[in-house]
C-alpha positions in Angstrom: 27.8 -15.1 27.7 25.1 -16.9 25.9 23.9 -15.2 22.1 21.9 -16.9 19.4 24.0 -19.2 16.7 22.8 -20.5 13.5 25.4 -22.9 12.5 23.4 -23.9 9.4 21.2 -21.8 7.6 17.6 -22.5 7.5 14.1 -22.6 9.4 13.1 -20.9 12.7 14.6 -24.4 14.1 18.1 -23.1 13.2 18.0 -20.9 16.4 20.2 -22.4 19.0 20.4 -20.2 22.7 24.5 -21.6 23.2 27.3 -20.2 25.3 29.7 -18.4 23.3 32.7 -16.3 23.8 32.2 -13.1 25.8 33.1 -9.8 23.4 36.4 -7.6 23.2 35.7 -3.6 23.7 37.9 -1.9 21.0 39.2 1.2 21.5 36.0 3.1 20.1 33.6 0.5 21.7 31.2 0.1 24.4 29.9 -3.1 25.8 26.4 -3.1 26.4 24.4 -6.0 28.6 21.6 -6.2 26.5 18.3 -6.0 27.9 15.8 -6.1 24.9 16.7 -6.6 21.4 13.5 -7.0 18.4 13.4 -9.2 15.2 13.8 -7.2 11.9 13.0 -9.2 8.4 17.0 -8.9 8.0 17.6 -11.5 10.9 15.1 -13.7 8.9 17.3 -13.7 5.7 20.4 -13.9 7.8 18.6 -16.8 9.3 18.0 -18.6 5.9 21.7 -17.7 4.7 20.8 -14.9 2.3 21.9 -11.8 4.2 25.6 -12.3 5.7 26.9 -9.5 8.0 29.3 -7.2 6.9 32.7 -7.8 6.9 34.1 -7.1 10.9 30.3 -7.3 12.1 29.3 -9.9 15.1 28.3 -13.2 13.6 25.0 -13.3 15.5 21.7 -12.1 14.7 20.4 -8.4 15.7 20.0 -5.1 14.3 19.1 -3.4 17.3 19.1 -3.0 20.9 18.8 -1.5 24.6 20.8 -2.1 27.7 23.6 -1.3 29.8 27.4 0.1 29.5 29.4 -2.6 31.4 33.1 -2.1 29.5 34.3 1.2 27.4 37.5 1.4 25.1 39.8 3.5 26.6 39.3 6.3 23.7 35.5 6.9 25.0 34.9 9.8 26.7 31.3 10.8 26.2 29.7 7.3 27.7 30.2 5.9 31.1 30.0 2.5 32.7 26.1 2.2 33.9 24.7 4.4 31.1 21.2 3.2 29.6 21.4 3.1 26.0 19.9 1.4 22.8 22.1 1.4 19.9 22.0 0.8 15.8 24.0 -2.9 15.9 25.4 -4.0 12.3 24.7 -7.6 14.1 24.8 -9.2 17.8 22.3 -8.3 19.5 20.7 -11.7 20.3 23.1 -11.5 22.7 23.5 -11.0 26.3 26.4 -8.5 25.2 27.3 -6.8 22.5 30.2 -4.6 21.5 29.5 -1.2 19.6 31.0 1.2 18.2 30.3 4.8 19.7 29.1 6.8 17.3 25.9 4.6 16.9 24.9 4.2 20.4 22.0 6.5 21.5 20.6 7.5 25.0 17.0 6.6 25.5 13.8 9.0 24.7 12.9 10.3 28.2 10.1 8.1 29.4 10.4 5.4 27.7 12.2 2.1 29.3 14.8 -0.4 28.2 12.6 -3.5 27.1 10.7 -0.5 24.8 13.9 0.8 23.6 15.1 -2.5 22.5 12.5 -1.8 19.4 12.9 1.4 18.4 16.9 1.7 16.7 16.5 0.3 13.8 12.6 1.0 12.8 13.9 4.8 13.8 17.2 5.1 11.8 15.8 3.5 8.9 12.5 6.1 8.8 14.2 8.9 9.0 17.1 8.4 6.6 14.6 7.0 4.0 12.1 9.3 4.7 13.9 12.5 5.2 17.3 12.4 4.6 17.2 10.5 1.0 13.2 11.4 -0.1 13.4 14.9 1.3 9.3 14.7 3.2 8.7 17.6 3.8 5.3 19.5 4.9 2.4 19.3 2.0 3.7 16.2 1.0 1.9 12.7 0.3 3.7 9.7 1.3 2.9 5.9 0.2 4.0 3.5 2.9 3.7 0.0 2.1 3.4 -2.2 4.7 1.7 -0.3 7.2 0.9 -2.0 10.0 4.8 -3.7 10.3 7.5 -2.7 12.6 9.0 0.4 10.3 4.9 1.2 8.5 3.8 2.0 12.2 6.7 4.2 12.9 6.6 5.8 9.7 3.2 6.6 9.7 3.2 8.5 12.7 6.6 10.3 11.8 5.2 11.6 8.4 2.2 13.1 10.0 4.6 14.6 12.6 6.4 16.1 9.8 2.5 17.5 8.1 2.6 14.8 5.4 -0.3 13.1 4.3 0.0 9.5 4.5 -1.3 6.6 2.1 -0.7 3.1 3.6 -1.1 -0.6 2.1 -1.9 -3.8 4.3 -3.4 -6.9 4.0 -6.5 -6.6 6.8 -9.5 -4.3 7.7 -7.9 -4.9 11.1 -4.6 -3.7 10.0 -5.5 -0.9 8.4 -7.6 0.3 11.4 -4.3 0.6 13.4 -3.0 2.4 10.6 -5.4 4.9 10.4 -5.5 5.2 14.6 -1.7 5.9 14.2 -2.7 8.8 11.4 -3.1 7.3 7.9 -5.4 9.4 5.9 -5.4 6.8 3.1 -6.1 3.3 4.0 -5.5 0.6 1.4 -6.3 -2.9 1.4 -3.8 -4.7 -1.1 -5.8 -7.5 -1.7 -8.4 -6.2 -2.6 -8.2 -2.5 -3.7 -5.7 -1.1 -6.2 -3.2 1.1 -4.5 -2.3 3.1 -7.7 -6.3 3.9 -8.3 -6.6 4.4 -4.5 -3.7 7.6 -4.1 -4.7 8.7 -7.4 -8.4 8.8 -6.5 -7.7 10.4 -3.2 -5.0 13.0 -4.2 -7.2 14.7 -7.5 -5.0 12.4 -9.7 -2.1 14.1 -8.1 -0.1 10.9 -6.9 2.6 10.4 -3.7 5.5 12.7 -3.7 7.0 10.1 -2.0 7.0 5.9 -1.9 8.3 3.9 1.2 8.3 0.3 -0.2 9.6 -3.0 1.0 8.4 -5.0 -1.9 10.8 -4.2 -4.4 10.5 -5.7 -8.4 6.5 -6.9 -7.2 5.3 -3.1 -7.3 8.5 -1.3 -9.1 6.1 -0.4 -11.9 3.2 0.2 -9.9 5.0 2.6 -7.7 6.7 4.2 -10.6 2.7 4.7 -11.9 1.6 6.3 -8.3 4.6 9.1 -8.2 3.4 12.6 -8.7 5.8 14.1 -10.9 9.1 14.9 -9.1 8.5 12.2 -7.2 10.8 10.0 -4.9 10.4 6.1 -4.9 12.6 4.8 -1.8 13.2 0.7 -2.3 14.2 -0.7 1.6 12.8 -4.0 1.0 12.8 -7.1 -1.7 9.9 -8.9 0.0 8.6 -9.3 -3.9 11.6 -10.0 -5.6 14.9 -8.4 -7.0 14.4 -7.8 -10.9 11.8 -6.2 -13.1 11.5 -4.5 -16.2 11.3 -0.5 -15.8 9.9 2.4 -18.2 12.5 4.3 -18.4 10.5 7.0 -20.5 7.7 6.9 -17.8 10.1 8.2 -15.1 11.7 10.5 -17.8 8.2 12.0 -18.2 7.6 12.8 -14.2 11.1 14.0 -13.5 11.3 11.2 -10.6 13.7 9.2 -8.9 14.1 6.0 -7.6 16.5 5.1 -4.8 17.5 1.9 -3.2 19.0 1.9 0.5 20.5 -0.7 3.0 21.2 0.5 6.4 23.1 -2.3 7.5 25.9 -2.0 4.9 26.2 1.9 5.5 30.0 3.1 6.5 29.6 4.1 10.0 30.5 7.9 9.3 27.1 7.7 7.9 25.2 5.4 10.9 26.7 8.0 13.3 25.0 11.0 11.1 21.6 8.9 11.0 21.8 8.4 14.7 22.3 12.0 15.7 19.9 12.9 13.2 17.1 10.5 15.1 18.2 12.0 18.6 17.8 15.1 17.4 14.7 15.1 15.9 13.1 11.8 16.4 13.3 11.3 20.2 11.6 15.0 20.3 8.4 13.1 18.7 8.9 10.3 21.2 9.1 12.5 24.3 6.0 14.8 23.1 3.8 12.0 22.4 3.8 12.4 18.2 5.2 9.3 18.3 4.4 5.9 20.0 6.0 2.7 20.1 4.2 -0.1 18.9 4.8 -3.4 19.9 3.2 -6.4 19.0 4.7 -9.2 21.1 7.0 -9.5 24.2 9.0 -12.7 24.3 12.3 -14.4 26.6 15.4 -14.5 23.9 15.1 -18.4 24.5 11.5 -18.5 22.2 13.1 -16.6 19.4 12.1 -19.5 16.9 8.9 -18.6 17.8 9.1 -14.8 17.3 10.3 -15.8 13.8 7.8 -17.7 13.1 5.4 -15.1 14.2 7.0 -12.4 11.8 7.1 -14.7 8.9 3.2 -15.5 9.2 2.7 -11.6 8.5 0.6 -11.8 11.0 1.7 -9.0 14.0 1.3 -5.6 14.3 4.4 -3.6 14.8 7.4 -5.1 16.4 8.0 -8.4 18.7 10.4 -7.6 21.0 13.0 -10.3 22.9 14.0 -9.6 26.2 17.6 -11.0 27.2 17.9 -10.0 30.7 
């Protein structure tokens, strides 16, 4: 098969489309011929050498994808050869096939097809278990998402008003934030030029967010911790703005709040496989009623993949870019 190497860390140039050994099913494994795969900011750090798969993951970029069963381990029994699928991948699937364990490979929504499923694993998985399972959203709720118009804001949005939340969002463009609010966003915030704790404070009767979605990390730490309502939950899936900061330790004594920091890629798999029946069983629901829409930015061949990291690194899309394989 052919997959995507980086033999040395570095630019978008890095990216080489080479043959490479075909993978081994184990016992607990499907192979799947991938169809569609997407670029997550993970596969850029990978990329760069920051971000090395776990230990036993495929070498290759890829955090998500759709295709086809061709090969099962002989101790699978609820999958068959032929099956469509998309599937949470702790790495692989720039790929024209990658192996999986079982327990995180999903059928698709009804109605949507395999170059759309290819972006919706990860962006899915990571939403809900940040969103629901660890920060609890509930109805009544306000949730901050920054990033809004990225791969996992545009999801998020729309499965936080599924879910009777109101929703805050920060991005960098009038343009932007006019997606965000045509996906649901009830407070629009421009980063650059507004001040998001002023902004949910001012819209929320000095109330605050119950909950925070951030992928900046140390840049907004205090920030955040100044826009929770009390009992509020600060979720950190991102570092975009760094690793350390100082924190007030009395400030989120005073509001009763916690802050939590997740990476979904470094789960155990007993806890992938109880994200991933979590998202069939309540996030392709949203899919399949219309709540919730994919949103794609870009559609490119696997073999421009330096371009499609490029294009996320210039900030510049709206939702995901996808990569077809086959």
């Amino acid at each position: 098969m052919f997959a995507v190497k980086v033999d040395e860390p570095g630019g978008s140039d890095a990216l080489k489309w080479r043959k490479v050994p075909d993978p081994v099913v184990k016992a607990d494994e499907v192979v799947i011929d991938v169809a569609a795969t997407a670029v997550n900011r993970a596969d850029i750090m990978q990329r760069r050498g920051f971000y090395p798969p776990p230990t036993g993951a495929s070498e290759y970029l890829g955090l998500e994808c759709a295709g086809t069963i061709s090969a099962i381990g002989p101790d699978v029994n609820n999958l068959a050869i032929g099956d469509e699928v998309c599937a949470l991948l702790a790495g692989g699937g720039y790929a024209e096939k990658v192996a999986v364990p079982t327990g995180t490979v999903m059928p698709l929504p009804q109605g949507v097809d395999l170059m759309t499923a290819g972006s919706l694993a990860e962006v899915a998985c990571t939403v809900w278990s940040n969103l629901v399972m660890v920060a609890g959203l509930s109805e009544g709720d306000v949730v901050l998402i920054h990033g809004g118009s990225s791969g996992i804001g545009t999801h998020a949005i729309q499965v936080a008003k599924a879910l009777g939340a109101t929703v805050a969002v920060t991005a960098g463009s009038s343009e932007k934030l006019a997606i965000c609010a045509d996906l649901g966003a009830d407070i629009c915030i421009n980063y650059r030029e507004q001040d998001f704790v002023e902004e949910v404070k001012s819209a929320t009767g000095r109330h605050g967010a119950n909950v925070i979605l951030d992928n900046m990390g140390a840049k907004y730490l205090e920030r955040n911790v100044n826009t929770l309502a009390p009992n509020g939950r600060l979720v950190v899936i991102g570092l975009q703005g760094g690793v350390a900061a100082e924190l007030n330790l009395g400030k989120l004594l005073t509001k009763r709040a916690t802050i939590h920091a997740t990476s979904l890629r470094s789960r155990p798999l007993d806890e992938k496989k109880l994200i991933c029946t979590e998202v069939v069983e309540h996030v392709w629901p949203m899919f399949e009623s219309g709540q919730v829409r994919p949103i794609i930015d870009t559609v490119m061949p696997i073999t421009e993949v330096a371009a499609a990291h490029d294009r996320l690194e210039a900030s510049d899309h709206i939702g995901k870019i996808v990569l077809t394989v086959s």
